[in-house]
C-alpha positions in Angstrom: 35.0 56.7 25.0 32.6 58.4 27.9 30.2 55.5 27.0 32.7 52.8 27.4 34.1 54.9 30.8 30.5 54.6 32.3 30.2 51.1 32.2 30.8 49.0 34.5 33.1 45.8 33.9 29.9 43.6 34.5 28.0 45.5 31.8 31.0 45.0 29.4 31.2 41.4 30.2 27.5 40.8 29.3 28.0 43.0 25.9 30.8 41.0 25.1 29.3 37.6 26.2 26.1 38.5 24.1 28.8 39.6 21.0 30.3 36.4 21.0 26.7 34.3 21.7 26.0 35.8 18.5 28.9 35.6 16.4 28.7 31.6 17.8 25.1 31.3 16.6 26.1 32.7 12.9 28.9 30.5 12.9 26.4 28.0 13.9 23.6 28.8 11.5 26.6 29.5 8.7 28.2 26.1 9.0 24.5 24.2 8.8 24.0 26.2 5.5 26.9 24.9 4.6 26.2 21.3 5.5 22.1 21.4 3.8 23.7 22.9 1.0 26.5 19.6 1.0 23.4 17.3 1.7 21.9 19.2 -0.9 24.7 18.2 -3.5 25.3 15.2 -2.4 21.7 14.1 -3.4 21.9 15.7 -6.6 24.8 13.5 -7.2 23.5 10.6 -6.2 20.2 11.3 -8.2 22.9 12.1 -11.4 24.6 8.7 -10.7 21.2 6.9 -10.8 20.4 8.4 -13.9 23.1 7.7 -15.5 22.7 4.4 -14.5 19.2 3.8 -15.9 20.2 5.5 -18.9 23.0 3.3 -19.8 21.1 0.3 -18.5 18.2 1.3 -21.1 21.1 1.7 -23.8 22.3 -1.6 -23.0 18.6 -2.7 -23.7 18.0 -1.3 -26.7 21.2 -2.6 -28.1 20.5 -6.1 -27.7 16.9 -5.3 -28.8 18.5 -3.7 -31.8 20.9 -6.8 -32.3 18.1 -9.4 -32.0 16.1 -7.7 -34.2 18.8 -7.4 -37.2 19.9 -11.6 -36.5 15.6 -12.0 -37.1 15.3 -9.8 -40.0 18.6 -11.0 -42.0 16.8 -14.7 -41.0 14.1 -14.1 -42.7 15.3 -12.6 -45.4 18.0 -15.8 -46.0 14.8 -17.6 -46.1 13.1 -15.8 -48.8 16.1 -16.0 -50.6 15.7 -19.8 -50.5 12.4 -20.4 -51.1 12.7 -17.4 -54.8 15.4 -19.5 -55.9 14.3 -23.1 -55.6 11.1 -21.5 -57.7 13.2 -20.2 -60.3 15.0 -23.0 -60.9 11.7 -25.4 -61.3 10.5 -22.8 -64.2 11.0 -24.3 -67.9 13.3 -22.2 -69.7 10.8 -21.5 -72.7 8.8 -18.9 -70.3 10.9 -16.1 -69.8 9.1 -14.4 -67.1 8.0 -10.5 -66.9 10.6 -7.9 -67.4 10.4 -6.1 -64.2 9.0 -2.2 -63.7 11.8 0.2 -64.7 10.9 2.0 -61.3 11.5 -1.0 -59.2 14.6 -1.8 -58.0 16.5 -4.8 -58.2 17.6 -6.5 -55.5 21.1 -8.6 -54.9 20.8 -11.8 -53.5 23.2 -14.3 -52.2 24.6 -16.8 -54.4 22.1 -20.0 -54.5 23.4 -22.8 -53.2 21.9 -24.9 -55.3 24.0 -24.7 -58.4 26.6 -22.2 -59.6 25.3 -19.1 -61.1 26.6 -17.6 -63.9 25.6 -14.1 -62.9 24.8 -13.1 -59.5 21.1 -12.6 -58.6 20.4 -13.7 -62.5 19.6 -17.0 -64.6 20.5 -17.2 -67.6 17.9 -18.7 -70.8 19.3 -20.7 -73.4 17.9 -19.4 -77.3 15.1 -21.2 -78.9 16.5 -23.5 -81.8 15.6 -21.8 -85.1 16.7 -22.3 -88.9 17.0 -18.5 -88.9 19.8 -16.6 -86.4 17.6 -14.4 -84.1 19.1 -12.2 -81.3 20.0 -14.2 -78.3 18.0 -11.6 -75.6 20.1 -10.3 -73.0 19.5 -11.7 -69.3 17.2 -10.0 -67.1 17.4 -9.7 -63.5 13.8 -11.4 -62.2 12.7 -9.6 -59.0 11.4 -12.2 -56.1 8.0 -12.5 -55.1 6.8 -10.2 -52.4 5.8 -11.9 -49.5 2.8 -12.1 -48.1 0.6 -8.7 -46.3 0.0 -10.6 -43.3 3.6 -11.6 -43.2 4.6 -8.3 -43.5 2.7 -7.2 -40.8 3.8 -9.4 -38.5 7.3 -8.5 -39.2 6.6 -4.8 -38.7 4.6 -5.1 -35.4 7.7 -7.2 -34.0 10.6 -4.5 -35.0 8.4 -1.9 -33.5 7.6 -4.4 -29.9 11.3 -4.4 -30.0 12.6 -1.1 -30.8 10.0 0.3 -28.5 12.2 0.5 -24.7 9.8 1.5 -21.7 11.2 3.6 -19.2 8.9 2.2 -16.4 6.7 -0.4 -15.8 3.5 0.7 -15.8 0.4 -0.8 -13.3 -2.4 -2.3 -14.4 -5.1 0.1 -15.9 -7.9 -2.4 -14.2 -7.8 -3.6 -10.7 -10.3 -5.6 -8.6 -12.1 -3.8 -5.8 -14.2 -5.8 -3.5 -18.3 -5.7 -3.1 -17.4 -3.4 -0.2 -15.1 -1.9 2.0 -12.9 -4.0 4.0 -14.9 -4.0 7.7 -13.7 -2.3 10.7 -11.8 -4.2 13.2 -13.0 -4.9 16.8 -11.1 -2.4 18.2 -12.6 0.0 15.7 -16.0 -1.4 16.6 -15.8 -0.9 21.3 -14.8 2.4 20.1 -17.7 3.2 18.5 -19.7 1.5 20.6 -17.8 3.8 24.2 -18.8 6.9 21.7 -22.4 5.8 21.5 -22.2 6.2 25.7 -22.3 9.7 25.1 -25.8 11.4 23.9 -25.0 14.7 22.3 -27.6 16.5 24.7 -29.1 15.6 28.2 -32.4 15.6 26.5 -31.3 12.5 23.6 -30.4 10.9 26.7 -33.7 10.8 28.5 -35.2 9.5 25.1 -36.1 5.7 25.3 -36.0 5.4 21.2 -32.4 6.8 21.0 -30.9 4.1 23.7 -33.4 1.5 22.3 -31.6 2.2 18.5 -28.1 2.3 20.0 -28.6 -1.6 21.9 -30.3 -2.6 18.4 -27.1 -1.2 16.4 -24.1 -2.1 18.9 -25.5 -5.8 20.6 -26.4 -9.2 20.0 -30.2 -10.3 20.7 -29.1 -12.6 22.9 -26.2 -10.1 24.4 -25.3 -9.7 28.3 -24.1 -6.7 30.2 -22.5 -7.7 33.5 -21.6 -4.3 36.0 -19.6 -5.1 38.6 -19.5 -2.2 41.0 -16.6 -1.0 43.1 -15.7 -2.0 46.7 -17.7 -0.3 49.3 -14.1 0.8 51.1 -12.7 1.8 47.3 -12.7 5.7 47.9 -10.9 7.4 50.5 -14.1 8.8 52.4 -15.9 5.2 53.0 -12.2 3.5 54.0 -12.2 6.4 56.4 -15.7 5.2 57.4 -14.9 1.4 57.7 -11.6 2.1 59.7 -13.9 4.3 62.3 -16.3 1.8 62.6 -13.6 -1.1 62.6 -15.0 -2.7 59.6 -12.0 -3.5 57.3 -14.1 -5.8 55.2 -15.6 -4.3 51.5 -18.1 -5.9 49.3 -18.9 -5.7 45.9 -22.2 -6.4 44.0 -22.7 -7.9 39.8 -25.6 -7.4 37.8 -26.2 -9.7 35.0 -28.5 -7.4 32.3 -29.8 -9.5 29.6 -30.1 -6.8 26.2 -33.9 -6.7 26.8 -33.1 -4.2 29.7 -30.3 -2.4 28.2 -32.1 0.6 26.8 -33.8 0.9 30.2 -30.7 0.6 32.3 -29.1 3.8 29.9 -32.5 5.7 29.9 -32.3 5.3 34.2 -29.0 6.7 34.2 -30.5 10.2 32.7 -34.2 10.1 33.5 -33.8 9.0 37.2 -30.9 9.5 38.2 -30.9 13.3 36.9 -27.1 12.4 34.7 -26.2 15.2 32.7 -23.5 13.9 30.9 -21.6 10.2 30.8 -18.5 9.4 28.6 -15.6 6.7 28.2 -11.8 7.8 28.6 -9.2 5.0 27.4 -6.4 4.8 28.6 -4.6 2.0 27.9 -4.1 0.1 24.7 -6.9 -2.4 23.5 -5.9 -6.1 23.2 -7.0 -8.4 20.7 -7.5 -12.0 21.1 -9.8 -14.3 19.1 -11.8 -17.6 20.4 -11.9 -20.7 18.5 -15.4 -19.8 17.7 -14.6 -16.7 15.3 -15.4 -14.3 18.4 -12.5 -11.5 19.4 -12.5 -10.4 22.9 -10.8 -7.2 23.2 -9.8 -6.0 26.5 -9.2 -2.5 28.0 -7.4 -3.2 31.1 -7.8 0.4 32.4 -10.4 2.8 31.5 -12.2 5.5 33.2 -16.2 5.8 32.9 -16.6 10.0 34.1 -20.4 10.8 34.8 -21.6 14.4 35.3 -24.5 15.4 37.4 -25.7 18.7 39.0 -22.9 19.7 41.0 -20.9 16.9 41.3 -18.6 14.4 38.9 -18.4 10.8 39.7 -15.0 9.2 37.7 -15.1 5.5 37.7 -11.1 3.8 37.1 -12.7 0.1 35.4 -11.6 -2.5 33.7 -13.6 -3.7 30.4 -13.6 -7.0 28.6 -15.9 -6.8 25.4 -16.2 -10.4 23.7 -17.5 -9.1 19.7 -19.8 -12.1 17.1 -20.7 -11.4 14.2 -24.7 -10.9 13.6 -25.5 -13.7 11.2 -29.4 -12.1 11.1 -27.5 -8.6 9.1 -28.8 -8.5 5.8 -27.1 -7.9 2.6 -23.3 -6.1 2.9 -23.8 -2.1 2.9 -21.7 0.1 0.8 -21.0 2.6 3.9 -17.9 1.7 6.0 -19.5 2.0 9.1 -22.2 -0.3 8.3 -20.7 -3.0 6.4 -18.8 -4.1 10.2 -20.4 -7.4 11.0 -19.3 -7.1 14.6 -21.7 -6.7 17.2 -21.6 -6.9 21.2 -22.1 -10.4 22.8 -20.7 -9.8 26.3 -19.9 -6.6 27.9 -18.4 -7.2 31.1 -17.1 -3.9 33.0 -15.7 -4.1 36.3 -15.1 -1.0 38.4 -12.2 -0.7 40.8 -12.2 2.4 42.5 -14.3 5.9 42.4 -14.1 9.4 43.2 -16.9 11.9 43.9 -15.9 15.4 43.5 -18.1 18.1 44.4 -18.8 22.1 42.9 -16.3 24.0 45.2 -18.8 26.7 45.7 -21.2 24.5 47.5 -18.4 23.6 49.6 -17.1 27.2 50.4 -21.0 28.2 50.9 -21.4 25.9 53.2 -18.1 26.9 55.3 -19.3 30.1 55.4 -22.1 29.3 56.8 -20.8 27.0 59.7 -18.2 29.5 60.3 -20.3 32.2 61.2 -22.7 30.2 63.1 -19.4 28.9 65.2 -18.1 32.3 65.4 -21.7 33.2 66.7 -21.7 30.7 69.4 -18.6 31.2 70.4 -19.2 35.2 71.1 -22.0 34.4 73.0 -20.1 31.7 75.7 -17.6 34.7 76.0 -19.9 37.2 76.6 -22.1 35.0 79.4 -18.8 33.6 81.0 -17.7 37.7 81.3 -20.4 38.2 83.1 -20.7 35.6 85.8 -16.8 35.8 86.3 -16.4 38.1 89.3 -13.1 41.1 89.3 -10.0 40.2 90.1 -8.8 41.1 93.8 -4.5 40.9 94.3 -5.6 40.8 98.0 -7.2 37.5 97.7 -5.8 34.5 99.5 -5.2 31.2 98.0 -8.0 29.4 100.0 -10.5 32.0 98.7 -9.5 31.7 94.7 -9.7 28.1 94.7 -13.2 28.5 96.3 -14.1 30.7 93.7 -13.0 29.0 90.8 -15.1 26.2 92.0 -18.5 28.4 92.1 -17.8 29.2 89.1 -17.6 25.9 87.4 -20.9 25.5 89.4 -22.3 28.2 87.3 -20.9 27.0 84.7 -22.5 23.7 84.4 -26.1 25.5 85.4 -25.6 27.6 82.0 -28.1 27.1 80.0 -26.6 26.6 76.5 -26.4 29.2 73.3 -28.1 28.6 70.6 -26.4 25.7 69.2 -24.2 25.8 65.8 -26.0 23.9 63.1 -24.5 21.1 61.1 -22.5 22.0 57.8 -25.1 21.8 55.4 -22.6 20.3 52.2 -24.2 18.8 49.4 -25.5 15.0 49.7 -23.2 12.6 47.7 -25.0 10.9 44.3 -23.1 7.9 44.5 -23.7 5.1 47.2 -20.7 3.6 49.0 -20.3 1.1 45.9 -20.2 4.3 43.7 -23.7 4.0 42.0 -26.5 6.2 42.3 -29.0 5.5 45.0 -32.0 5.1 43.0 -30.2 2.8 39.8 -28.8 0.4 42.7 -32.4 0.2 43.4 -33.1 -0.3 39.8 -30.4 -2.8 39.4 -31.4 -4.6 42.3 -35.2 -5.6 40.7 -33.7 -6.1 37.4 -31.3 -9.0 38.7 -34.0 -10.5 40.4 -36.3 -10.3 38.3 -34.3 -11.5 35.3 -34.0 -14.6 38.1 -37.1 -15.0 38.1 -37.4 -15.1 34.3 -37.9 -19.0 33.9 -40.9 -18.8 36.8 -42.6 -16.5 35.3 -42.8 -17.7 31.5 -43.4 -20.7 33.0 -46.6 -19.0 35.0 -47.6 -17.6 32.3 -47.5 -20.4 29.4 -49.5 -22.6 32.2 -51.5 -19.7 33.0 -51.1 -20.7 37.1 -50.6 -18.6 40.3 -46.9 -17.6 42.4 -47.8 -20.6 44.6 -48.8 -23.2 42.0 -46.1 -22.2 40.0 -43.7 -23.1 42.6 -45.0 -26.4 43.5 -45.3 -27.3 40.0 -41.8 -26.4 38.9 -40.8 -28.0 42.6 -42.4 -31.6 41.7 -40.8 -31.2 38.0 -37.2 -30.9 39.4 -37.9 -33.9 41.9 -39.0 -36.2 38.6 -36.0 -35.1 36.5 -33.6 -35.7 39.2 -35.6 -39.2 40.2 -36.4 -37.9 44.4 -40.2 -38.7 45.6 -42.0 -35.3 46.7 -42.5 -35.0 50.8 -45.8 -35.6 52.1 -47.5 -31.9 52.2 -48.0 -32.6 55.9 -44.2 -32.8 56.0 -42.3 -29.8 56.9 -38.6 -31.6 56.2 -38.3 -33.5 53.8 -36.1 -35.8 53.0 -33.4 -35.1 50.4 -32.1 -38.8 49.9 -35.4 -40.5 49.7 -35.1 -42.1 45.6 -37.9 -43.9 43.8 -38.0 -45.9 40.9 -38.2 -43.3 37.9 -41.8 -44.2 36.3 -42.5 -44.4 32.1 -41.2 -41.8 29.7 -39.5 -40.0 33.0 -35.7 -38.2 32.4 -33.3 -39.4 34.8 -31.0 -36.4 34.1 -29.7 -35.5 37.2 -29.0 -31.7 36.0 -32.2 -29.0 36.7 -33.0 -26.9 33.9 -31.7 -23.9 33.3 -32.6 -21.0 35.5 -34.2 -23.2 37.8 -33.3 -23.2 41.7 -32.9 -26.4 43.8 -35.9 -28.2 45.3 -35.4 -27.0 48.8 -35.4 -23.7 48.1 -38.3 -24.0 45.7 -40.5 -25.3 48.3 -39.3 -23.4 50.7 -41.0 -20.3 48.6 -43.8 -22.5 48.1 -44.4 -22.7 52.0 -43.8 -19.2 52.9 -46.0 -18.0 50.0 -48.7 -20.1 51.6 -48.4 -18.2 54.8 -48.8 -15.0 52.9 -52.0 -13.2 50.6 -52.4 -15.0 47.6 -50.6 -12.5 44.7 -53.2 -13.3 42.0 -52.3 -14.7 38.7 -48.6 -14.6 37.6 -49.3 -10.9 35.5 -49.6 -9.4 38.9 -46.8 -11.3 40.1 -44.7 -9.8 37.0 -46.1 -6.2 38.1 -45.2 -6.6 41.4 -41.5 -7.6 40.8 -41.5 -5.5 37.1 -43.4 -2.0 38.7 -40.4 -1.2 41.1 -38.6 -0.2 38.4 -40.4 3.1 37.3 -39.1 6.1 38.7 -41.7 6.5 41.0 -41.9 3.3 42.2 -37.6 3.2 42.1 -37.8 6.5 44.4 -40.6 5.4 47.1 -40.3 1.7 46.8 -43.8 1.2 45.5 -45.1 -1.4 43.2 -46.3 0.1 39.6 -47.4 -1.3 36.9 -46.0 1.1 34.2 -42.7 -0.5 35.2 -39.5 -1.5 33.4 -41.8 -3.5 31.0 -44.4 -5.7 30.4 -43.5 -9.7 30.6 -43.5 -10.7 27.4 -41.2 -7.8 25.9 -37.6 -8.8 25.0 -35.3 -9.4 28.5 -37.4 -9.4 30.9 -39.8 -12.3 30.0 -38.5 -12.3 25.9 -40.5 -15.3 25.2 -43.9 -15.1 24.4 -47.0 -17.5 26.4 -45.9 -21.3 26.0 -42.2 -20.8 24.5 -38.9 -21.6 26.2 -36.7 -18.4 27.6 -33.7 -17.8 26.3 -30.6 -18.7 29.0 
């Protein structure tokens, strides 16, 4: 009673409100007992009633079984009934046959319908005619023939099929499987292919063998990569940039890499750039499609391409379009899931919309630091020089004679010689160019599309085994016989693009260039400006001069080496060996 006196009528309301939560919540948890323990019965029940139900279904089954099988057996029996007593009645009545075996028993039969017995299931035998009475012998019942083993057999195995009632249909104890598993889809396959992005350790990613495997397991021989990098206003620090500098415009570059260059262009990425880490995110749902051809394109219209580095993270928002064939060249189907997928890359086309750069917040805070006490710095020391060339403060001083000294003193002011000035933040240079690639691969990429332009010229230098500027004037005088114009003078400096001639003998009057080629003008355009310059040597060192830029040293201080992205004659750049068309 003191307990309940001391508290106060909040308290009691809580106690009470709590009380009743809890008597609520075991009515609650009471009544869904209750209603599991209902469901509960209620599926027992309806488990009974299907019981039941196959039970008197099966009863049903077996009694027609049993039925059928009692209308066959009484058949037969009729008809062995027929067939004993049309043979009895064909035996001559001087043959009495063999008393039956005093263990057998005799069976009743049927009257026969053949003539009216005079005992049933026996014959009678008349006596034979003697001059002496004999005994007239008492009939005998003559048991029928059994019938046939095979017969019985037959008859057995049937009332057994019959009587026999299955509860369930069992499945087949044998079923086909195929020569291998059923391959992966295309879906299946990009996502293999986006996990094969990611080397488990920096070091597997500056390996040239592991990126070299990964192009050989994932893409076509004759396979294309195009990159299509983001706007140069895309992130928020260059649109801040172009608004300063009142250039709204943005641009954006693509890069065609054949698969020849593919294991270079990953290798780069780690090697060059100094990437520590690259992986795919998805994250949106792949769509399938498939081309009249037998190729599926699947599409990922959002995806993010994150790329780690030292001290900074560079996430990529794309947009991917795969287009999967299936490699006729793959040899034999393989018993391993993974391997048996006939799918393989024949156009990867990945298209980048927008970046961010984020950098380590410790280099940022180190460098405010830093700033901050160089400002505080410089700001102590204007206070302390203005202090003292600011004379004290009279009250007697007139108006005229402040104004005059505030004006000395902005004299002195401007003859200050400055403190020692604040130096600039020093934050972290960013990886990633206004286009969001790193300095040195947009350098990389840059050679590789031109020199993969250059691809026709310079199998075609080779295979003739002629100089840049030969080259160019032959492949120049080529184009004007296939599309039927008469070369300029060489004293000419303009010629004339609508001068025709007769095409001569065994000439092609296609009007379309070959493939990779570029239009006469331009052609001997080259051809005259590489007349005004040092002759390059033989086409080799004209494939080292355009193939060296892409080492890393040559990438960093735009020199030519020859220990470049690859020798021409390798596969991409220059695939074809000396004499044999390029691949387009």
């Amino acid at each position: 009673m003191q307990m309940q006196q001391q508290l106060t009528p909040h308290q009691q309301a809580q106690i009470q409100a709590q009380a009743q939560a809890q008597a609520q919540a075991q009515h609650n948890a009471v009544l869904q007992q209750q209603q599991m323990q209902q469901q509960q019965q209620m599926a027992a029940m309806h488990q009974q009633q299907q019981l039941q139900q196959q039970q008197h279904a099966q009863q049903m089954q077996l009694q027609q079984q049993q039925q059928h099988a009692a209308a066959l057996h009484q058949q037969q029996q009729q008809q062995i009934q027929q067939q004993h007593s049309g043979m009895m009645m064909v035996q001559q009545p001087q043959q009495p046959p063999p008393p039956p075996p005093p263990h057998q028993q005799q069976p009743q039969f049927q009257p026969n319908p053949m003539g009216p017995p005079s005992r049933a299931g026996s014959v009678l035998v008349p006596p034979r005619p003697s001059a002496t009475p004999q005994p007239q012998p008492q009939p005998q019942h003559v048991a029928p023939p059994p019938p046939p083993p095979h017969h019985q057999q037959q008859q057995q195995q049937q009332l057994r099929a019959m009587s026999s009632t299955p509860s369930s249909i069992q499945p087949p104890s044998h079923v086909p499987s195929l020569p291998y598993p059923h391959p992966l889809s295309a879906s299946a396959k990009l996502f293999m292919v986006l996990a094969d992005h990611s080397p488990p350790t920096p070091a597997v990613g500056k390996d040239m063998t592991h990126w070299s495997q990964m192009v050989l397991r994932h893409f076509l021989p004759n396979a294309t990569l195009r990159y299509t990098t983001a706007p140069s206003s895309s992130s928020s620090a260059a649109a801040a940039a172009a608004a300063a500098a009142g250039q709204p415009q943005s641009t954006t570059r693509q890069f065609d890499l054949p698969s020849g260059f593919l294991p270079r262009y990953f290798w780069l990425h780690f090697a060059l750039c100094g990437m520590s880490h690259m992986a795919f995110a998805v994250t949106s749902t792949p769509q399938e499609h498939e081309l009249p051809t037998g190729s599926m394109v699947v599409t990922l219209p959002t995806c993010t391409l994150i790329q780690q580095f030292d001290g900074s993270v560079v996430v990529s928002y794309c947009a991917l379009r795969v287009t999967f064939a299936r490699d006729t060249n793959a040899s034999g189907a393989s018993s391993s899931p993974l391997m048996a997928n006939p799918w393989k890359v024949e156009f990867w086309d990945l298209a980048v919309k927008r970046f961010d750069e984020a950098i380590d917040r410790a280099a940022i805070a180190k460098a405010v630091g830093a700033w901050t006490t160089a400002a505080e710095a410089y700001a102590a020391a204007v206070k302390r020089e203005l202090a003292e060339m600011t004379p004290p403060t009279s009250a007697t001083r007139t108006t005229r004679k402040r104004k005059k000294e505030e004006e000395e003193e902005a004299a002195n002011l401007r003859t200050l010689p400055p403190p020692v000035p604040v130096p600039a933040m020093s934050v972290p240079e960013p990886v990633a160019n206004e286009n969001g690639v790193h300095v040195r691969l947009m350098r990389a990429l840059e050679i590789a599309d031109v020199v993969n332009c250059m691809k026709d010229i310079i199998l075609y230098s080779q295979g003739m085994n002629l100089g840049a500027l030969q080259t160019l004037q032959k492949m120049a005088s080529l184009i004007d016989q296939q599309n039927g114009t008469a070369p300029p003078p060489p004293s000419s400096a303009a010629p004339n693009p609508h001068a025709t001639v007769p095409p001569g003998p065994g000439v092609s009057t296609s009007s379309n260039p070959p493939s990779g080629a570029t239009s006469t003008d331009q052609l001997r355009s080259d051809a005259t400006s590489a007349s005004s310059t040092p002759h390059m040597g033989s086409t080799p060192r004209l494939a080292e001069h355009s193939l060296g830029l892409m080492s890393p040293k040559g990438v960093a201080n735009g020199t030519a080496s020859p220990a470049g992205l690859g020798h021409v004659g390798q596969q991409g750049i220059g695939e074809s060996g000396p004499g044999t068309p390029s691949r387009s």
